[in-house]
C-alpha positions in Angstrom: 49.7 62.5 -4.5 51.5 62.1 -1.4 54.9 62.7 0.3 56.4 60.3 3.3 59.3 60.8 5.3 60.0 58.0 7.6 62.7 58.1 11.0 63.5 54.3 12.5 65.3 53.3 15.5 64.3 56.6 17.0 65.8 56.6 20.8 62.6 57.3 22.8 59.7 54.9 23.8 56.5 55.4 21.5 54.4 55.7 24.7 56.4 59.5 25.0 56.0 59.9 21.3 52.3 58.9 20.7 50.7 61.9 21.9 53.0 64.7 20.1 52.1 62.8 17.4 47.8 62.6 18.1 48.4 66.9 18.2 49.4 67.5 14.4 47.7 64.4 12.8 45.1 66.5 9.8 46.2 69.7 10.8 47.6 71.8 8.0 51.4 72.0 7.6 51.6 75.3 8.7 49.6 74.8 12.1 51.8 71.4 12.8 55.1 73.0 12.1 53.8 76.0 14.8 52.3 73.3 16.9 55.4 71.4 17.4 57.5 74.4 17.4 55.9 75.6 20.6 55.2 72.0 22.6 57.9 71.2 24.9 60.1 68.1 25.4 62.5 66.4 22.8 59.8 64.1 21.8 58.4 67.0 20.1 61.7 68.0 18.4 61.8 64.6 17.0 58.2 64.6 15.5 59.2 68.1 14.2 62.3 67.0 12.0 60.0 64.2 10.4 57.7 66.6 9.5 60.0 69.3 8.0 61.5 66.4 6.0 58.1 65.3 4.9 57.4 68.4 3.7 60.5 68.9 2.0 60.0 66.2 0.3 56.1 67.2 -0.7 57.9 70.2 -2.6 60.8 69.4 -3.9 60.2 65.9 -5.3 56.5 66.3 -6.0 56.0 69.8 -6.5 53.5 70.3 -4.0 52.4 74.1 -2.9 53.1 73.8 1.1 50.2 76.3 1.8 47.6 73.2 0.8 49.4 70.4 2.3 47.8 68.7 5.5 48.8 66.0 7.7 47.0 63.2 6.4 49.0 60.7 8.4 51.4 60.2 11.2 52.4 57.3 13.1 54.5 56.1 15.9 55.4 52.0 16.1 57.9 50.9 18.3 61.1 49.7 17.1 63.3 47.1 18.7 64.3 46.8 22.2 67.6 47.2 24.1 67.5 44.8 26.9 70.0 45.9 29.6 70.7 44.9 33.0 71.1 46.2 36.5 72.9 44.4 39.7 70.1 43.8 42.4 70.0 43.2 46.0 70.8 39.4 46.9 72.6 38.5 43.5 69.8 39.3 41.5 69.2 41.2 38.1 66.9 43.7 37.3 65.2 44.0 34.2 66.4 47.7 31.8 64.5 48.1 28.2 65.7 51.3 26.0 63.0 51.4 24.0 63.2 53.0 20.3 60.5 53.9 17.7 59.9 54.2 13.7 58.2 58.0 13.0 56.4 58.2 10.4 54.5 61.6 8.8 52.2 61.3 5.2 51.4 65.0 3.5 48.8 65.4 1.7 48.0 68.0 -0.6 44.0 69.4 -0.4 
């Protein structure tokens, strides 16, 4: 059995997400939620509330004990793109992309 919790149009690029996300992936819940807790940046709180929900989710809809449940998947895709521009010297345009992501976490109980 397995629990999902899924976050789209996340406002941060999945390059600044990607590797919060390669620190928890098949760690045990516990160890994530500390892991995340203690890493800096908002990219880390963001990864964090996916998780919690995930594991919310792993207990209250499938009554799953937390104390066995793993990481057994997490993933970071990116979303769509805000394209935006900038006035530039000599009448031109430069090029702005707000980038957003989809979160995803999968528990696992072992």
């Amino acid at each position: 059995m397995e629990a999902k919790a899924v976050a789209k149009y996340v406002r941060m690029s999945p390059s600044k997400l990607k590797p919060v996300a390669d620190l928890v992936r098949g760690k045990d819940l516990k160890e994530a939620q500390t892991i995340l807790k203690f890493t800096p940046g908002k990219s880390a709180e963001l990864v964090e509330k996916v998780v919690q929900s995930a594991a919310a989710n792993a207990e209250n809809n499938f009554e799953m004990d937390p104390a066995n449940c793993y990481v057994a998947e997490i993933y970071v895709n990116q979303g769509p793109t805000m394209k935006r521009w900038r006035a530039g010297a000599q009448g031109r345009a430069g090029k702005i992309l707000k980038r957003s992501s989809h979160i995803g976490v999968v528990i696992k109980e072992r």
